[in-house]
Short mmCIF file of the C-alpha atoms (twelve columns), coordinates in Angstrom:
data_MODEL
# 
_entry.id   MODEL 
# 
loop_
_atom_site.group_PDB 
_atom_site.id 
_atom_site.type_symbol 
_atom_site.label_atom_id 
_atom_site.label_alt_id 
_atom_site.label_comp_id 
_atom_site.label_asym_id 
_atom_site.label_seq_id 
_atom_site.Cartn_x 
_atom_site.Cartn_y 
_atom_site.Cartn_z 
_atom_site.pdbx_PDB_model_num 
ATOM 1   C CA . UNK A 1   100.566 36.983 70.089  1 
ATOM 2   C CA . UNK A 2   99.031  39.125 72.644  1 
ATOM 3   C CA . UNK A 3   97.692  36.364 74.428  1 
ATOM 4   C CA . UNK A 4   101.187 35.471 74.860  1 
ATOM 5   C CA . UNK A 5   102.237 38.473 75.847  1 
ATOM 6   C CA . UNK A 6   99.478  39.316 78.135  1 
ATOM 7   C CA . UNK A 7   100.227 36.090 79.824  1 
ATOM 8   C CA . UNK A 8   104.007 36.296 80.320  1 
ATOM 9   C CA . UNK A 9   103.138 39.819 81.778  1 
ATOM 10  C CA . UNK A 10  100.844 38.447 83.935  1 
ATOM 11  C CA . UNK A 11  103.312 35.904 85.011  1 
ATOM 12  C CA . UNK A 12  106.307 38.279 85.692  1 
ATOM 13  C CA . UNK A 13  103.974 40.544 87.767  1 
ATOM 14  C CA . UNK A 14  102.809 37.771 89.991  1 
ATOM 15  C CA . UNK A 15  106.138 36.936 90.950  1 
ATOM 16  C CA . UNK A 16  107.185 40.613 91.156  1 
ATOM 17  C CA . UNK A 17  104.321 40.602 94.222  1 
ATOM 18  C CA . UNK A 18  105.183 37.682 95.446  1 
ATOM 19  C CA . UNK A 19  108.653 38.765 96.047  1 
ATOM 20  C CA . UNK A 20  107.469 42.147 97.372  1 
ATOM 21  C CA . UNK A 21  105.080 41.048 99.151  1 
ATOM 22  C CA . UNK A 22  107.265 38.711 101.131 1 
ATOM 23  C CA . UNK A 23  109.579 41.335 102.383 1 
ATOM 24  C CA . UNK A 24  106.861 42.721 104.401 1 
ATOM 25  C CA . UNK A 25  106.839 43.167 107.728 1 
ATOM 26  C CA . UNK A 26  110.390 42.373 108.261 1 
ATOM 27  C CA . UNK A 27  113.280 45.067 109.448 1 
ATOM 28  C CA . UNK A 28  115.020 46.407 105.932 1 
ATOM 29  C CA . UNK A 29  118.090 46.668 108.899 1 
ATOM 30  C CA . UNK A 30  117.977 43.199 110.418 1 
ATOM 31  C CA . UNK A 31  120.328 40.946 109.507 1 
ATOM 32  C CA . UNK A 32  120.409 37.420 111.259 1 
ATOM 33  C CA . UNK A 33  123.139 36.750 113.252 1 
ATOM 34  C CA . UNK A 34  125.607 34.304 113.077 1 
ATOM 35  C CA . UNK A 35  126.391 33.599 116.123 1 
ATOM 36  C CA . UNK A 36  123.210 32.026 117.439 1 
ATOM 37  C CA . UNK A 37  123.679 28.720 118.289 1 
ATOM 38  C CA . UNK A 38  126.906 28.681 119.150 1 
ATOM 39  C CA . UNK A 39  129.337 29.975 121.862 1 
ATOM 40  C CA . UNK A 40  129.207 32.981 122.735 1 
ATOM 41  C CA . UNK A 41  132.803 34.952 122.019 1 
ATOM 42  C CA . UNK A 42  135.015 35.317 125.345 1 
ATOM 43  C CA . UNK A 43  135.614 38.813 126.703 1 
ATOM 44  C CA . UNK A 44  136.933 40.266 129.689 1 
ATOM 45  C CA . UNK A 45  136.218 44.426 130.432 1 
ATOM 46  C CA . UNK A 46  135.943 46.147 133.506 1 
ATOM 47  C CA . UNK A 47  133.211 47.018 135.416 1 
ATOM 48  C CA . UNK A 48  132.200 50.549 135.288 1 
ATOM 49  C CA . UNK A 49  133.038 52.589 138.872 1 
ATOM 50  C CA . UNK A 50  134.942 49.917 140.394 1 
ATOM 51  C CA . UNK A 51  137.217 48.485 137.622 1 
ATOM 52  C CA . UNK A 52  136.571 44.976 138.771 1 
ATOM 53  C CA . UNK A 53  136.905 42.533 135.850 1 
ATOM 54  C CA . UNK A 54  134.064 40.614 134.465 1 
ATOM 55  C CA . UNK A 55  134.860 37.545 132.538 1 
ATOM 56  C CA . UNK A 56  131.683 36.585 130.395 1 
ATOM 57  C CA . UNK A 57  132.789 32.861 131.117 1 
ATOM 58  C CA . UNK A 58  132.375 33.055 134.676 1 
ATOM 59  C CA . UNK A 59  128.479 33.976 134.096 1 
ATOM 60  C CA . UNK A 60  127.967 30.233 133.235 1 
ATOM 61  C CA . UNK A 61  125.155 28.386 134.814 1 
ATOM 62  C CA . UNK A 62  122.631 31.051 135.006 1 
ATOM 63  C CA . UNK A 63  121.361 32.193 131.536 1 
ATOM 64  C CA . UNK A 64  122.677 35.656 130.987 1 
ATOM 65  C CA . UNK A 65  121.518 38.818 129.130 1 
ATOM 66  C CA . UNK A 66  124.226 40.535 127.310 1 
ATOM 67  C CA . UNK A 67  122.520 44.255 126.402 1 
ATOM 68  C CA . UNK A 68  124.786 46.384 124.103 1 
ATOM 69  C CA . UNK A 69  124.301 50.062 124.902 1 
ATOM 70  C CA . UNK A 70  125.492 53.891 125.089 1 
ATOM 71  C CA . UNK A 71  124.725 57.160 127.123 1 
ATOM 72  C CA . UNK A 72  123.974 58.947 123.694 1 
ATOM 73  C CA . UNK A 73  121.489 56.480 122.101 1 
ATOM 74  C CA . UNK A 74  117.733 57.330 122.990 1 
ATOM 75  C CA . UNK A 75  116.680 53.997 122.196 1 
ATOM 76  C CA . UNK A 76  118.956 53.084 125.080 1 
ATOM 77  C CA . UNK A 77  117.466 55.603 127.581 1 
ATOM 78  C CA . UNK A 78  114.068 54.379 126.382 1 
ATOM 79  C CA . UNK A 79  115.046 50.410 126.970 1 
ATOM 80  C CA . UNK A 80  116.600 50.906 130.321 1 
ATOM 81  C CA . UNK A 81  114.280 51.129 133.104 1 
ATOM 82  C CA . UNK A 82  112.490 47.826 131.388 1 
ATOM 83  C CA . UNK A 83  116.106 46.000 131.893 1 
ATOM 84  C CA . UNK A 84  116.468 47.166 135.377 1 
ATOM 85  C CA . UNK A 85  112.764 46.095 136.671 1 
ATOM 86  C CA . UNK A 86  113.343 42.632 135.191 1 
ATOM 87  C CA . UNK A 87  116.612 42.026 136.320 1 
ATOM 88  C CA . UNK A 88  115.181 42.831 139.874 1 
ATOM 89  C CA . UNK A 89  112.316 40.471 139.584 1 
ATOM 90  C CA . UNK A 90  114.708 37.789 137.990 1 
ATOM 91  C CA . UNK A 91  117.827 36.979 140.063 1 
ATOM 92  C CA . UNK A 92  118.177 33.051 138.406 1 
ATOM 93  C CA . UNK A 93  119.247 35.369 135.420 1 
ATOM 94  C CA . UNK A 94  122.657 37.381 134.942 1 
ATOM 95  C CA . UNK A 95  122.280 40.519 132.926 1 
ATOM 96  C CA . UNK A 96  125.237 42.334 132.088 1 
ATOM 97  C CA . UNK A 97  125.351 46.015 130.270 1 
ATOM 98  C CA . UNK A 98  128.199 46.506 127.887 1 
ATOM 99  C CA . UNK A 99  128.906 50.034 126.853 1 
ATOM 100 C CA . UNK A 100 130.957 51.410 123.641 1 
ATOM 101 C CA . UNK A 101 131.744 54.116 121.990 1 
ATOM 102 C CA . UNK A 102 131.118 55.777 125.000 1 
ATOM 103 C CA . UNK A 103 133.233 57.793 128.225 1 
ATOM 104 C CA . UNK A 104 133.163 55.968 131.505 1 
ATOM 105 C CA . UNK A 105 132.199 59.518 133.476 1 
ATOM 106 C CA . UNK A 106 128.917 59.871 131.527 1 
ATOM 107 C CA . UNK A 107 128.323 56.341 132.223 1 
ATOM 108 C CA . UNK A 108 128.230 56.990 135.903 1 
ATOM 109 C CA . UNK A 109 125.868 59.870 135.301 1 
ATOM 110 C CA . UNK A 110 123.331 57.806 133.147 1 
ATOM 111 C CA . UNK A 111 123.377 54.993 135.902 1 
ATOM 112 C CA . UNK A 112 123.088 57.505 139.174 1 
ATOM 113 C CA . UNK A 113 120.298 58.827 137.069 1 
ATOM 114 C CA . UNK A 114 118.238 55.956 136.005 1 
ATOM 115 C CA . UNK A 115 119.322 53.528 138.666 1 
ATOM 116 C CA . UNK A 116 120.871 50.155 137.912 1 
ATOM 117 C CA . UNK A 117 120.396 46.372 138.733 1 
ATOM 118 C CA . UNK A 118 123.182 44.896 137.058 1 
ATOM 119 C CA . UNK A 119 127.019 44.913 136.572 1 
ATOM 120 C CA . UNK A 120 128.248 47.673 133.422 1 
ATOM 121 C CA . UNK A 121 131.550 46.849 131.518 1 
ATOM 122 C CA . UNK A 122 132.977 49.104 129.131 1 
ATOM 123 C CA . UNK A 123 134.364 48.118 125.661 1 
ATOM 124 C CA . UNK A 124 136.243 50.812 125.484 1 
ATOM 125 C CA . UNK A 125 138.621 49.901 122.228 1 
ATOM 126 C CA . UNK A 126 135.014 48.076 120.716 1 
ATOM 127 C CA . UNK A 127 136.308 44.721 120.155 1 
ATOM 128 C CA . UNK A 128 134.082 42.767 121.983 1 
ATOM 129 C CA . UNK A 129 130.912 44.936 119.798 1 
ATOM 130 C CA . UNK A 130 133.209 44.031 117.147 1 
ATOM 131 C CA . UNK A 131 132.832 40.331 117.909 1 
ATOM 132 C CA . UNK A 132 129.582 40.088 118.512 1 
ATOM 133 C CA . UNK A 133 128.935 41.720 115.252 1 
ATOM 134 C CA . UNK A 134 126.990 45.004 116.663 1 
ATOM 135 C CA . UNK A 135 125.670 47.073 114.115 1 
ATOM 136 C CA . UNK A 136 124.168 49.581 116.574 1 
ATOM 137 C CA . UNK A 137 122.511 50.091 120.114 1 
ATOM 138 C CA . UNK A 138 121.082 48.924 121.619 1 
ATOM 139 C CA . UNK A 139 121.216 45.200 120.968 1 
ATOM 140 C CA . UNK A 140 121.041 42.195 123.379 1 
ATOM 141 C CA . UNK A 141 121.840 38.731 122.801 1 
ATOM 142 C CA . UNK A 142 120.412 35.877 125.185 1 
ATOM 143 C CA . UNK A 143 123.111 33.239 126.291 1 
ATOM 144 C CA . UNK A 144 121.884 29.737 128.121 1 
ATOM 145 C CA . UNK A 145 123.558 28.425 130.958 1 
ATOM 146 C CA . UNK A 146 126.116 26.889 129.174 1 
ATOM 147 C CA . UNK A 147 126.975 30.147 127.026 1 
ATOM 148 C CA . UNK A 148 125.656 29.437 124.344 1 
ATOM 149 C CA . UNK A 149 123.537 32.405 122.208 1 
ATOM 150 C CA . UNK A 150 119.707 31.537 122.037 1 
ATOM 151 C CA . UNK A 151 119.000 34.595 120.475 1 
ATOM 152 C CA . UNK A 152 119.674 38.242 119.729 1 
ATOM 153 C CA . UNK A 153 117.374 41.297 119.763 1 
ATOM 154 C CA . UNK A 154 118.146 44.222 117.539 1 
ATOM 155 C CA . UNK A 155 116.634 47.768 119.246 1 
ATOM 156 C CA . UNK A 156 114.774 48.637 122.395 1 
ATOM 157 C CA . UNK A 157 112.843 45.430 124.165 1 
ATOM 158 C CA . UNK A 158 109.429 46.006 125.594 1 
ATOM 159 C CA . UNK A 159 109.068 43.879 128.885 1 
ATOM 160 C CA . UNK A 160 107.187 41.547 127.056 1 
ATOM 161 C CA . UNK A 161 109.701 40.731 124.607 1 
ATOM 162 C CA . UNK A 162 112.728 40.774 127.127 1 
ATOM 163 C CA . UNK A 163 109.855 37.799 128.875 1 
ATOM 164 C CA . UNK A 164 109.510 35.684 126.139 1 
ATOM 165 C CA . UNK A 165 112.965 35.680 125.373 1 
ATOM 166 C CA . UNK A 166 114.261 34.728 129.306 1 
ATOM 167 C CA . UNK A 167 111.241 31.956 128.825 1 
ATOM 168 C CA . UNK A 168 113.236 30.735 125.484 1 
ATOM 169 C CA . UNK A 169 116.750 31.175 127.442 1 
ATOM 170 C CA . UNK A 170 115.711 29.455 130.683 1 
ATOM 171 C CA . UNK A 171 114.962 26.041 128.802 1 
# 
């Protein structure tokens, strides 16, 4: 008897482990999204300081960045400058800031501040971060030339992630 039950102890631990153990290393906040693989939803916002409309269709043919952010998220501030140098250094690819939650006048401030290399729309109602399933900032999904989602980053990218996701993008 307590063989048996020294055994079918022994067994339930094991797979306690194993199930604990395979949970490591992974982001208790990630979820995978949906979306990748397929096309990614249309949207058309404004630009920030001109008003000019950008249509995420018309960014087809070049693979495209799409980086969710706000003024008030220090991940954001952090992530910045790294999206600005590589979008200078990489004109075959369109990167495009999308701002929510957020007011258009601190917008402007952040970008005078920190500088800019790209076109910022504002989401100002939320339905395209609604669409795109954003669970917080920043995030950035990846889109090939043909709009379709490659991938999607949750929090700030170092320059060496943003690289090998444009190498994954650009195939």
């Amino acid at each position: 008897m307590n063989r048996f039950v020294l055994s079918a102890g022994a067994v339930i631990t094991a797979a306690l482990v194993t199930v604990l153990m395979s949970g490591l290393g992974r982001d208790p906040k990630h979820i995978d999204s949906p979306l990748v693989g397929k096309v990614a939803p249309q949207f058309a916002l404004k630009t920030v300081g001109t008003g000019e409309t950008v249509d995420v269709t018309t960014l087809r043919g070049k693979p495209v960045v799409l980086n969710f952010w706000a003024t008030w998220c220090a991940p954001c501030w952090e992530e910045h400058p790294i999206l600005t140098e590589v979008a200078r250094t990489h004109p075959e690819v369109q990167f495009l800031g999308v701002v929510f939650q957020d007011e258009e006048a601190k917008i402007q401030s952040f970008l005078r501040q920190r500088g800019s290399a790209y076109p910022t729309v504002i989401d100002d109602r939320g339905k395209t971060a609604i669409a795109y399933g954003i669970g917080g900032v920043p995030e950035t999904y990846f889109l090939d030339a043909k709009g379709t989602i490659v991938a999607k980053h949750d929090g700030p990218l170092s320059t060496e992630q943003l690289q090998t996701y444009l190498t994954e993008v650009s195939r």
